[in-house]
C-alpha positions as CSV (number, residue, x, y, z in Angstrom):
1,X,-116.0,32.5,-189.4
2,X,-114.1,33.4,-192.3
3,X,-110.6,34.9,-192.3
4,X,-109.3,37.5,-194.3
5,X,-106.0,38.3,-193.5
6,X,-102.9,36.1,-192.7
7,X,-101.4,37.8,-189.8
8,X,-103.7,40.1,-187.6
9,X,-103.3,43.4,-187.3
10,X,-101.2,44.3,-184.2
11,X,-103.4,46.1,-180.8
12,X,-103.6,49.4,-181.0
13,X,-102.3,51.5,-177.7
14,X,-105.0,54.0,-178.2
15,X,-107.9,50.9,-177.7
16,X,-106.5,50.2,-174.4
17,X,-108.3,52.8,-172.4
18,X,-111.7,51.9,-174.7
19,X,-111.5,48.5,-173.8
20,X,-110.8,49.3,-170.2
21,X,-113.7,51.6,-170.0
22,X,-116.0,48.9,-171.6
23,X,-114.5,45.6,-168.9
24,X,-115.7,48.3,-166.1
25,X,-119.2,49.4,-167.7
26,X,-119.1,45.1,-167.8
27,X,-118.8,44.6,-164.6
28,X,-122.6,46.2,-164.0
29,X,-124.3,45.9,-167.3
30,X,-123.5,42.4,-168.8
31,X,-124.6,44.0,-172.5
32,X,-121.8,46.0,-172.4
33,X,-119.6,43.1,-172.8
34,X,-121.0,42.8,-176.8
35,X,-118.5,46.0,-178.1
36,X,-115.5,43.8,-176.4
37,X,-117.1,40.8,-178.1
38,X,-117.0,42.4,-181.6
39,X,-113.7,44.0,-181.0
40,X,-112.1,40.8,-180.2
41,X,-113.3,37.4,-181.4
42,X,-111.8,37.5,-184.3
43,X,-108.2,37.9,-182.8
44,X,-109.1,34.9,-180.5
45,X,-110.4,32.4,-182.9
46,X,-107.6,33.4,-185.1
47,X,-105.6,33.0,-182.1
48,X,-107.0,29.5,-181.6
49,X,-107.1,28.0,-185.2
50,X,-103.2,28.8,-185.2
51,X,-103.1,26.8,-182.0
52,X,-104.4,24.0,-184.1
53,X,-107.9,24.0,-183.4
54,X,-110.3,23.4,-186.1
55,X,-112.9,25.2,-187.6
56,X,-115.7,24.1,-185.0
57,X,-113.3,23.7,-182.5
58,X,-112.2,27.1,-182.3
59,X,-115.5,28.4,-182.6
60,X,-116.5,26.7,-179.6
61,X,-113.3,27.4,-177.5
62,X,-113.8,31.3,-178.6
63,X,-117.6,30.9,-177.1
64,X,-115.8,29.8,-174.0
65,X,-112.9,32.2,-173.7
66,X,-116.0,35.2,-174.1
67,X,-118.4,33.1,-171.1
68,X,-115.2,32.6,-168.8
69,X,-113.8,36.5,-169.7
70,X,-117.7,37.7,-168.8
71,X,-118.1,35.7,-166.2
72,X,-114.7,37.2,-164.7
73,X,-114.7,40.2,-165.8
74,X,-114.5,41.8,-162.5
75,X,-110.8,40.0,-162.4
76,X,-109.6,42.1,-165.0
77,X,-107.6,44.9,-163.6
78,X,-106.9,48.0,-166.3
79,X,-103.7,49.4,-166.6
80,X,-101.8,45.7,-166.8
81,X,-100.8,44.7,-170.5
82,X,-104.4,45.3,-171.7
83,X,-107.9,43.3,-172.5
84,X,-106.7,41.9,-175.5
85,X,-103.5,40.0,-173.9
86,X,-106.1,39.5,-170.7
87,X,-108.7,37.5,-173.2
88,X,-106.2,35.9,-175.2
89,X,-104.8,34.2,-171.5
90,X,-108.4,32.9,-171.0
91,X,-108.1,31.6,-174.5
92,X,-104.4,29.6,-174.1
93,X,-106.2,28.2,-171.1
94,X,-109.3,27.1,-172.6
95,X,-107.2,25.8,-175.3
96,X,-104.9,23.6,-172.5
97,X,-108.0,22.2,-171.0
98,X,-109.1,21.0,-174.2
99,X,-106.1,19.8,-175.5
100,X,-105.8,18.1,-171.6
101,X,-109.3,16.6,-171.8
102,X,-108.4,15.2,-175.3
103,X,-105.0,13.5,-173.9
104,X,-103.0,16.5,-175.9
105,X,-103.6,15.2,-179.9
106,X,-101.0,16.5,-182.2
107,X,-101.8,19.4,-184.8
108,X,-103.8,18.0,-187.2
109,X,-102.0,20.1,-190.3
110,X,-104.6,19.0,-193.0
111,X,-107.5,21.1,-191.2
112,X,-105.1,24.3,-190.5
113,X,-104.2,24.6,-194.0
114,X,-108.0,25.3,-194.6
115,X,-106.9,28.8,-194.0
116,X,-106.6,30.1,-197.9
117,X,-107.3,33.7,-198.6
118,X,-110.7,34.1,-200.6
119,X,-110.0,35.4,-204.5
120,X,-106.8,33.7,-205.0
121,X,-106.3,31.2,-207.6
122,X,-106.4,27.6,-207.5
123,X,-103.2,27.3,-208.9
124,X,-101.5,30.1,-206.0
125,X,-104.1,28.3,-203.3
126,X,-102.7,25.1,-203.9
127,X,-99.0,26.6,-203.6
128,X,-100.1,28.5,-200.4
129,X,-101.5,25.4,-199.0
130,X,-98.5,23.3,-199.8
131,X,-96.3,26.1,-198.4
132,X,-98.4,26.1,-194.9
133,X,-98.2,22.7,-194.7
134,X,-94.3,22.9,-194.6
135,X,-94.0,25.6,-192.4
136,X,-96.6,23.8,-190.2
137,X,-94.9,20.8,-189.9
138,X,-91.9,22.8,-188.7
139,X,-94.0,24.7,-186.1
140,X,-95.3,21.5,-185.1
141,X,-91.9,20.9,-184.2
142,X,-91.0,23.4,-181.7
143,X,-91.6,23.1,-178.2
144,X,-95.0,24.0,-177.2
145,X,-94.2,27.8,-175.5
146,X,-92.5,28.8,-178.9
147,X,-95.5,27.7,-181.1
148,X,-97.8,29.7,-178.6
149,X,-95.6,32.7,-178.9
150,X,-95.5,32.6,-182.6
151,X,-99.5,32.3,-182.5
152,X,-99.6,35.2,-180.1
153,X,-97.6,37.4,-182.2
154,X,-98.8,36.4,-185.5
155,X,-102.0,35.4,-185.3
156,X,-103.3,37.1,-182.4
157,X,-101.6,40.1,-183.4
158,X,-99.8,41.0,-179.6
159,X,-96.2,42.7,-179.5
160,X,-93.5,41.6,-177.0
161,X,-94.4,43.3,-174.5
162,X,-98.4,42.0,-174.4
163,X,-97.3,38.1,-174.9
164,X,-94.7,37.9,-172.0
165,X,-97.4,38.2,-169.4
166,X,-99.7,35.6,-171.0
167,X,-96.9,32.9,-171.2
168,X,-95.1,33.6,-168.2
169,X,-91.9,35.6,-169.0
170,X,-90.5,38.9,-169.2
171,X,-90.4,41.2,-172.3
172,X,-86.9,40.5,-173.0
173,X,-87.0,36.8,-172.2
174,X,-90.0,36.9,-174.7
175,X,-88.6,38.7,-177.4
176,X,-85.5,36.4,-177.6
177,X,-87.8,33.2,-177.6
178,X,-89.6,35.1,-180.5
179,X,-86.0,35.7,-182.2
180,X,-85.1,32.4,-182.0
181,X,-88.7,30.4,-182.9
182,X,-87.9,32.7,-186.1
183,X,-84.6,31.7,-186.6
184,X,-85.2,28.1,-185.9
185,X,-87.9,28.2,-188.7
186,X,-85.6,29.9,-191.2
187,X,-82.3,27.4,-190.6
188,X,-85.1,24.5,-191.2
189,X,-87.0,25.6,-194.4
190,X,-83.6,26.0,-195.7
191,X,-82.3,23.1,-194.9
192,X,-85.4,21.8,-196.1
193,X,-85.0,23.3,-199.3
């Protein structure tokens, strides 16, 4: 899968009742599932490649999150924070168990950085990659519910409001753990400088 853009593009409100009305047209024809497929896969293996997954990895771990969100799709209630916040759950889970199952590996940095934009020069993609390789290695460094935050809101494209169910914390709890990952990424690429 190749990616196009660096940060997704946020959930739109106005999908919420589509997606709703496809989980419940799910629950009784299982090909009604492929719309929410298309609609979100790339969100969750952006989602999961920003975790730290590679390539193949996150491929695989996407499959999963889509078998484990079919195969429960009568769980998902409408009306909560929405299918996209509801998938990318399965997905941080999926991506536990694997990281469990592998005895929890550290970010490998050199396979994220694979992530340049197509069209670009090799003089900018070189500078890109050198500059995600920084801020990498200063992600790497904040504790684990911080990086999945930042990879919520930036790579799987969820607001405040949609990550603080997923990792266990209210809006307001979430949006100050947001503030401050930022923050404590700004004070170290400066000092850094």
């Amino acid at each position: 899968m190749e990616l196009t853009q660096r940060i997704a593009e946020p959930l739109a409100l106005a999908d919420a009742p589509l997606d709703d009305r496809l989980a419940a047209e799910a629950r009784t024809d299982p090909k009604a599932f492929a719309p929410l497929y298309e609609r979100h896969v790339e969100r969750v293996y952006r989602y999961l490649r920003a975790r730290g997954a590679n390539e193949d990895g996150a491929a695989e771990l996407a499959a999963l999150t889509f078998e484990r969100a079919l195969s429960h799709i009568d769980r998902y209630r409408p009306g909560g924070s929405g299918f996209g916040p509801w998938l990318l759950r399965i997905a941080r889970n999926a991506f536990v168990d694997a990281g469990r199952r592998r005895g929890n590996r550290s970010l490998d940095l050199d396979e994220v950085t694979g992530l340049a934009a197509p069209g670009r020069s090799p003089e900018e993609t070189a500078i890109g990659a050198e500059e995600r390789r920084r801020i990498l290695s200063f992600v790497a460094q904040l504790p684990d519910v911080q990086r999945d935050a930042l990879a919520l809101r930036f790579a799987g494209g969820l607001s405040s409001r949609e990550i603080a169910p997923v990792i266990g914390k209210s809006e307001a709890a979430t949006k100050k753990l947001l503030t401050r990952s930022l923050a404590t990424l700004k004070e170290a690429m400066r000092n850094d400088a």
